[in-house]
N, C-alpha and C positions, 0 to 999 in steps of 0.2 A: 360523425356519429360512429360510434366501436360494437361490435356486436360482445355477449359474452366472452368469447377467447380473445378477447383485446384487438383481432384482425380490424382492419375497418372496413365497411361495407360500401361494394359499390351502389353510388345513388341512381333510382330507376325514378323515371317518371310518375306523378301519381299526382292525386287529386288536390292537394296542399301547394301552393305553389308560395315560392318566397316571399317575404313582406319584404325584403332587402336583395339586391344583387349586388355582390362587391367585385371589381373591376380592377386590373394595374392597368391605372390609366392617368397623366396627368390634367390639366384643367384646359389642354390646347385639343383634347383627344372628343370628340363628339361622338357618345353614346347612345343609338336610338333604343335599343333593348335588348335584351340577350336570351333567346329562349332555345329548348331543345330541339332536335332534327324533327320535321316533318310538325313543329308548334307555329308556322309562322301564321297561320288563322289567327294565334292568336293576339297577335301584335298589328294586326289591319288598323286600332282604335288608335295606335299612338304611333304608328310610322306618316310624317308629314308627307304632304303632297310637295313633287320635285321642285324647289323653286327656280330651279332653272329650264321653264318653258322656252316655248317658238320662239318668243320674242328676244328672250334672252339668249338661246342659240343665234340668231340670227343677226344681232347683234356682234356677236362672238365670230362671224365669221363675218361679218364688214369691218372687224378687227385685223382679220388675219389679212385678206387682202390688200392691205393699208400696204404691206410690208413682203420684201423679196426672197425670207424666211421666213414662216410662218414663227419662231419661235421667237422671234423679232413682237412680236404682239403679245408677248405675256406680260409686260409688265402693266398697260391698260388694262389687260382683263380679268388682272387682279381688281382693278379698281374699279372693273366692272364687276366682278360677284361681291366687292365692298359695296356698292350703291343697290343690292339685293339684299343683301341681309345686313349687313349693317360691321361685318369683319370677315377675313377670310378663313372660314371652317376649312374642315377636312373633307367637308362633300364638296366645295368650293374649289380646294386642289384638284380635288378629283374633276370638277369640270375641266379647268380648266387642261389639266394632263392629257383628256380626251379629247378637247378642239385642236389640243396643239401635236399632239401624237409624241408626248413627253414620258416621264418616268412622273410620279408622285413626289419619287425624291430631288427630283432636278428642279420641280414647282416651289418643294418645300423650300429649298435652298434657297430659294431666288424670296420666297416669301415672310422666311425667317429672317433676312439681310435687311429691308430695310422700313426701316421704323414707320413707314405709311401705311404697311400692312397689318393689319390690327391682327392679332388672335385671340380675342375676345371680343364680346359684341359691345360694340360702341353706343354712346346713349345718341339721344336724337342730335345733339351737340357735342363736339369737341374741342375743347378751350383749351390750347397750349400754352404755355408760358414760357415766354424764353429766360432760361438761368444761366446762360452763356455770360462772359465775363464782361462786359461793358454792361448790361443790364440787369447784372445782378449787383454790380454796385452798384447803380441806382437804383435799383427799391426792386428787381426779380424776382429776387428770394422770397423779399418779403410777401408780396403780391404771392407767388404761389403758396408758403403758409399758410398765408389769411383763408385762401379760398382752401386750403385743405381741413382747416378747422372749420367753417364756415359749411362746408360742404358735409361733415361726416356726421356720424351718427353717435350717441352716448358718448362724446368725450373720445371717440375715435377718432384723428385725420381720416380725410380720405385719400387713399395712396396713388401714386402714380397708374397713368392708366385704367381708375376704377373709377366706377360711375355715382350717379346719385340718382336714387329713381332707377325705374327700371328698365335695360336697355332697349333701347328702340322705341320707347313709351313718348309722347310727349312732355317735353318738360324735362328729360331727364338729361346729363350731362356728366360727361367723362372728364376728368384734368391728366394733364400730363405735362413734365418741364421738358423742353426741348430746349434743342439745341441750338444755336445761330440762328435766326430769322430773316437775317437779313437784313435790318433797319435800325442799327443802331444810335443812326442820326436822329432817333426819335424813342429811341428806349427812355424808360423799360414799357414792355412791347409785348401783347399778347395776341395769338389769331383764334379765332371761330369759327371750324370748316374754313381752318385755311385762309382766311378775309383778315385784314389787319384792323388792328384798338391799341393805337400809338399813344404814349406819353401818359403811361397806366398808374395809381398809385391805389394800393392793397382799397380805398373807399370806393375808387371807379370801380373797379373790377369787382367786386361784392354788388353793387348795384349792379354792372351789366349780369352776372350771372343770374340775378336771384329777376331780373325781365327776361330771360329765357327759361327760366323755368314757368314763369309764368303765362309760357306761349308768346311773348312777345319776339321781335327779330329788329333790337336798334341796327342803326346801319353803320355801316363799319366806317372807319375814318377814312379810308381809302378804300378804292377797288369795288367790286359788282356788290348787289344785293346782297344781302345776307340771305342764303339757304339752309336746310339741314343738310347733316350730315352726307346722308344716302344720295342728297341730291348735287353735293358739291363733287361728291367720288364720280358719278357719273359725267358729268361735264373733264373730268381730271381723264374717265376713259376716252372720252372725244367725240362725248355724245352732246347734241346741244341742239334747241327748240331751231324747226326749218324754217317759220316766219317769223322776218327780218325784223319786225316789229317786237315780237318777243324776244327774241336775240337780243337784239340792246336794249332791251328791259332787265335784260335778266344775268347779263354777264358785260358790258358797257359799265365805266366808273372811271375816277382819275385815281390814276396810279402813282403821281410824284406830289412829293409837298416842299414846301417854301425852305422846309431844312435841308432836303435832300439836293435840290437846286441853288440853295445859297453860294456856293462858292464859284460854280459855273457864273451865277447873275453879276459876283462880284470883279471875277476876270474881266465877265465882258464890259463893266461902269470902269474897267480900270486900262481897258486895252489892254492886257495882258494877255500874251499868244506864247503857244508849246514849241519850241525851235524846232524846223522842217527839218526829219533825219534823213538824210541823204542814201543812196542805195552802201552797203558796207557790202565791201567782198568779203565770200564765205573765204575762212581757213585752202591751203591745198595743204597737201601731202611730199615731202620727198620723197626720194627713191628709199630711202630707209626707213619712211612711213613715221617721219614726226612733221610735226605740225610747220609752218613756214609761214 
């Protein structure tokens, strides 16, 4: 706003307050509200309650203990404020910079690196699909198309990372294509929190999606139960039910399948054995330091 002489006028506080606050800020940056000095009464209705209680501190420091550096525990504790909210914010850093007596920016580093930390909130489910090159010749690609048509809204895909439904809602589910899985003896190959759905084709995977959004939890081809999201990061921090019985209820499952043993099964129907390597001597040195 300009006064008559074109000056522009410093803005004072008063009774009209913004219908809009504009921000430089991108979409990784968590806003709670922005008000003037000595306004923050009025922000009590929309600043949230910490979500990182006792429980979760204390947590956080059965982390740190694990390990002989305490900085040696960030990377659980990332996947412990991901089993809190559901990705790692910037209040999230900011825990965790405190338990571990870090910089914000040494967290950030670690948390921008590597692709299991989310910077966005995740839906209740996260469906990967692997488009790494063995199973995206077999039908990867296709499979994740399907579901990004399938998934989006008015003739929108739904893009990598983004959800359906509202994050953290029931029902609601995030896609993302990754990278190597691991199991290409059985691509193409998609996981759910993390849990494998081997020998996928674009029809399964449009079915399994569309029973998780409808609250169901099929069970995965291999490996433990099917969880959500928040509850698979938490076991990933190293957290896990103390009676035995829940235990292997909840994380107990078979991890190999008949393709991934085939060839072991066939050595052994064939007697076929690896030739014993014998100890090799390492290299020495001359006196003129080549190799001998």
């Amino acid at each position: 706003m300009s006064s008559p002489d074109g000056m522009s006028q410093v803005p004072e506080p008063g009774p009209r307050p913004s219908a809009q606050t504009h921000v430089s800020a991108g979409g990784d940056t968590d806003v709670i509200g922005i008000a003037p000095a000595g306004a923050a009464a009025l922000l009590e209705d929309v600043v949230p309650a910490d979500p990182f209680g006792d429980d979760i501190v204390a947590k956080a420091r059965n982390l740190i203990v694990r390990y002989p550096q305490s900085r040696s525990a960030l990377l659980p504790m990332l996947h412990l404020v991901q089993s809190v909210q559901g990705y790692v914010s910037q209040e999230g850093i900011a825990f965790c910079a405190r338990q571990l007596e870090l910089s914000d920016a040494e967290v950030s580093a670690v948390a921008t690196f590597y692709t299991m930390y989310k910077r966005r909130p995740c839906g209740e489910h996260l469906v990967s699909v692997c488009t790494n090159t063995l199973c995206a010749a077999l039908g990867g690609d296709a499979i994740y198309q399907k579901l990004q048509q399938h998934l989006g809204e008015d003739g929108k895909p739904l893009g990598h990372e983004e959800t359906a439904g509202t994050p953290g809602e029931p029902g609601s589910v995030t896609i993302e294509h990754a990278e190597c899985l691991a199991a290409c003896d059985l691509g193409p190959v998609l996981q759910v929190n993390y849990e494998y759905y081997d020998n996928q084709t674009p029809e399964k995977a449009v079915e399994l999606v569309d029973a998780l959004r409808r609250g169901e939890r099929p069970a995965p081809t291999r490996g433990a139960p099917l969880t959500d999201f928040k509850g698979a990061e938490l076991q990933l921090a190293g957290f896990f039910p103390e009676d035995e019985q829940t235990y292997r209820a909840e994380v107990d499952g078979p991890s190999q399948a008949v393709e991934t043993l085939r060839g072991a099964q066939i050595a052994q129907d064939r007697g076929w054995t690896a030739p014993v390597l014998g100890d090799v001597p390492l290299p020495t040195l001359s006196a003129e330091g080549e190799k001998k």
